[in-house]
N, CA and C atoms as a LAMMPS dump frame, in Angstrom:
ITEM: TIMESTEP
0
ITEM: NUMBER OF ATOMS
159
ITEM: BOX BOUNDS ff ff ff
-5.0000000000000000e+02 5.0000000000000000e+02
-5.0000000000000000e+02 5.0000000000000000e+02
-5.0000000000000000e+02 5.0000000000000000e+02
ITEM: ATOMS id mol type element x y z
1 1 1 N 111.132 -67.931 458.912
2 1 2 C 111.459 -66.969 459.945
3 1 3 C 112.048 -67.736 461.126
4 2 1 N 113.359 -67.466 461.397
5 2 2 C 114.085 -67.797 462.781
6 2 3 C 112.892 -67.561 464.167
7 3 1 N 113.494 -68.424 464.838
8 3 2 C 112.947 -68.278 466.613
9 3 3 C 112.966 -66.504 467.298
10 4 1 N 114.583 -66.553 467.021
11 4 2 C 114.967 -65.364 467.351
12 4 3 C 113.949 -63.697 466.606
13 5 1 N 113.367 -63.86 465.213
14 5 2 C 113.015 -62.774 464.437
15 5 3 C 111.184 -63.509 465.237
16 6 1 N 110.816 -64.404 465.11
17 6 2 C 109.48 -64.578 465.773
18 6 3 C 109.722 -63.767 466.951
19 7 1 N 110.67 -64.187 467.89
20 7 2 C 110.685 -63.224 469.222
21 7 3 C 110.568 -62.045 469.32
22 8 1 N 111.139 -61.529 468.729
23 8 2 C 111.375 -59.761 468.062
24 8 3 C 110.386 -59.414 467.031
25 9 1 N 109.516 -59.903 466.554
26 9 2 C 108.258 -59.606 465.977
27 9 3 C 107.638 -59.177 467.09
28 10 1 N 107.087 -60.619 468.21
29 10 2 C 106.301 -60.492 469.197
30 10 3 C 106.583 -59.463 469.951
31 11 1 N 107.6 -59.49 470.59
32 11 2 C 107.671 -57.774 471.674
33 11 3 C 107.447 -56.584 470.828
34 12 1 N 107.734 -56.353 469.485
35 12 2 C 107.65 -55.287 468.464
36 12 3 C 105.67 -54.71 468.734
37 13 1 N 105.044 -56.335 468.172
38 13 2 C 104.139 -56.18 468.716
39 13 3 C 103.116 -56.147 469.723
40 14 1 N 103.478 -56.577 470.923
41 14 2 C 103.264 -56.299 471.965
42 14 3 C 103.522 -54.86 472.281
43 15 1 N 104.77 -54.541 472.364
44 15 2 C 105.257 -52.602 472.342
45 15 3 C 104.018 -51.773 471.471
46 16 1 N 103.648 -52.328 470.283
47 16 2 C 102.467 -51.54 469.88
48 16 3 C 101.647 -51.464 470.152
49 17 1 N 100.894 -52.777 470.862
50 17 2 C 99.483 -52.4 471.254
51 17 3 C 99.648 -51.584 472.591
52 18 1 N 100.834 -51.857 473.42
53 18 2 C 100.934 -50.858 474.854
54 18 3 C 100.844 -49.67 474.672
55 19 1 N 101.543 -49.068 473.327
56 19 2 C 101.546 -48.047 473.132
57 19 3 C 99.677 -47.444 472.145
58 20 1 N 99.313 -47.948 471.637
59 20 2 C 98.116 -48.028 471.511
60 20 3 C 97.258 -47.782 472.423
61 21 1 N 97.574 -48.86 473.015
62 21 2 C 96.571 -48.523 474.397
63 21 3 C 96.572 -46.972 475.134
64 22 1 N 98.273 -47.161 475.623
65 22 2 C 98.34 -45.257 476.262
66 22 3 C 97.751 -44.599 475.484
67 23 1 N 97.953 -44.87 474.023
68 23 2 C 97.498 -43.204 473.467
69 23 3 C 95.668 -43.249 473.092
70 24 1 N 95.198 -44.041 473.504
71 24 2 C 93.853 -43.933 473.603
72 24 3 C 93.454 -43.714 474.815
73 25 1 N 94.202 -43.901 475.781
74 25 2 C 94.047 -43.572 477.254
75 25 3 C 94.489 -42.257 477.476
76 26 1 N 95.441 -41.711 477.113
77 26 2 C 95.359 -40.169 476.954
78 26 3 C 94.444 -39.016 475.897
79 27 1 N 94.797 -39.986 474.764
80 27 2 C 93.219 -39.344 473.66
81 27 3 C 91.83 -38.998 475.045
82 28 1 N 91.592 -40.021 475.532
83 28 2 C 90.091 -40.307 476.613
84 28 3 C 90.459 -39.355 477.339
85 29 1 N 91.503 -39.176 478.1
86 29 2 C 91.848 -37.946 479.359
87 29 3 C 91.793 -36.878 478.174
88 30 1 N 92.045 -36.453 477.516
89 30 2 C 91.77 -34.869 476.597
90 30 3 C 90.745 -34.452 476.495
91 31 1 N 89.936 -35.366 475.759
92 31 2 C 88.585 -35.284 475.464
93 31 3 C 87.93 -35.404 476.812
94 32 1 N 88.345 -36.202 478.069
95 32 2 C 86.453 -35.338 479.417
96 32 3 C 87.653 -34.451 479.946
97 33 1 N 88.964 -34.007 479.832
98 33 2 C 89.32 -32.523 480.436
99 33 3 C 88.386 -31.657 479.494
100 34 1 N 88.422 -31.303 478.254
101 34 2 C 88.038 -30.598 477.297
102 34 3 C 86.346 -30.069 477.704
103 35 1 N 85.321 -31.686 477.536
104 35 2 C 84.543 -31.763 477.753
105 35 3 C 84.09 -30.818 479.574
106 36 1 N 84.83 -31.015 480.365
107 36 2 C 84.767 -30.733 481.429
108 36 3 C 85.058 -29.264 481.317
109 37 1 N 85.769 -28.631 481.121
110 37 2 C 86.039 -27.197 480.877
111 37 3 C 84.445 -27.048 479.804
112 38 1 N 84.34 -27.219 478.922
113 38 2 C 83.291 -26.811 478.512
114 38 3 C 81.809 -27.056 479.504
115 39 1 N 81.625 -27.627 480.27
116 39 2 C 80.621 -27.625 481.356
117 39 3 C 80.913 -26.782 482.066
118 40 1 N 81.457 -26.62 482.447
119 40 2 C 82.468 -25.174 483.854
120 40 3 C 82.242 -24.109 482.961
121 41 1 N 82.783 -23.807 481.648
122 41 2 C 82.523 -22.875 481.025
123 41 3 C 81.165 -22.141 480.983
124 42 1 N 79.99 -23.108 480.533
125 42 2 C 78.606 -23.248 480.519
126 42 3 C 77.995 -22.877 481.15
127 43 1 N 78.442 -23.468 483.229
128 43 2 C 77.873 -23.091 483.924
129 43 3 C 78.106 -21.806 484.689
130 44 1 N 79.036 -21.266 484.232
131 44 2 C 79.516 -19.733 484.797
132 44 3 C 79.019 -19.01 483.785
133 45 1 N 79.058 -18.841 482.738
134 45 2 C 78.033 -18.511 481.852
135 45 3 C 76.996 -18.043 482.65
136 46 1 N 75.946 -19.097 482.726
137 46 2 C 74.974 -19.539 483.298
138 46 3 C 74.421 -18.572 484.587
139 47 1 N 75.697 -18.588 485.301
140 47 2 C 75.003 -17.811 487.135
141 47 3 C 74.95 -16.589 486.397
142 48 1 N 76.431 -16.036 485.666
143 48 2 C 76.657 -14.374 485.091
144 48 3 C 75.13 -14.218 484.507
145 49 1 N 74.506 -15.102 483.695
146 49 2 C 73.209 -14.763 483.511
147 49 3 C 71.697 -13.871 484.226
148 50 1 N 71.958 -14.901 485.566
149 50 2 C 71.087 -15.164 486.195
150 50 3 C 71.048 -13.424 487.622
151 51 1 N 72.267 -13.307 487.332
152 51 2 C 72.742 -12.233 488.259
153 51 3 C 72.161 -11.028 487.341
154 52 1 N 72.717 -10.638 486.22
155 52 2 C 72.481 -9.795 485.274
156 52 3 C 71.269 -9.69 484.553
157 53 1 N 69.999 -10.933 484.786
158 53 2 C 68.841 -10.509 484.587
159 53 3 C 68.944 -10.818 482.96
């Protein structure tokens, strides 16, 4: 393998793990928005309960 195709391996892979990274960093932001709406959800639930006996 040339200098030049080692070089262009490396940024190839470098570009993947960056991109790796974002998309587990946005996967993580989905999942506690999600999570978070389902607590909010829960707790309005919750008062409507408490009002209505």
């Amino acid at each position: 393998m040339s200098t030049v195709q080692k070089g262009v391996s490396q940024l190839v892979d470098t570009n993947m793990d960056e991109e790796s990274t974002r998309l587990q960093a946005l996967q993580t932001k989905q999942s506690l928005g999600v999570q978070s709406l389902s607590i909010a959800n829960n707790s309005s639930q919750s008062i409507v309960k408490l009002f209505t006996g």
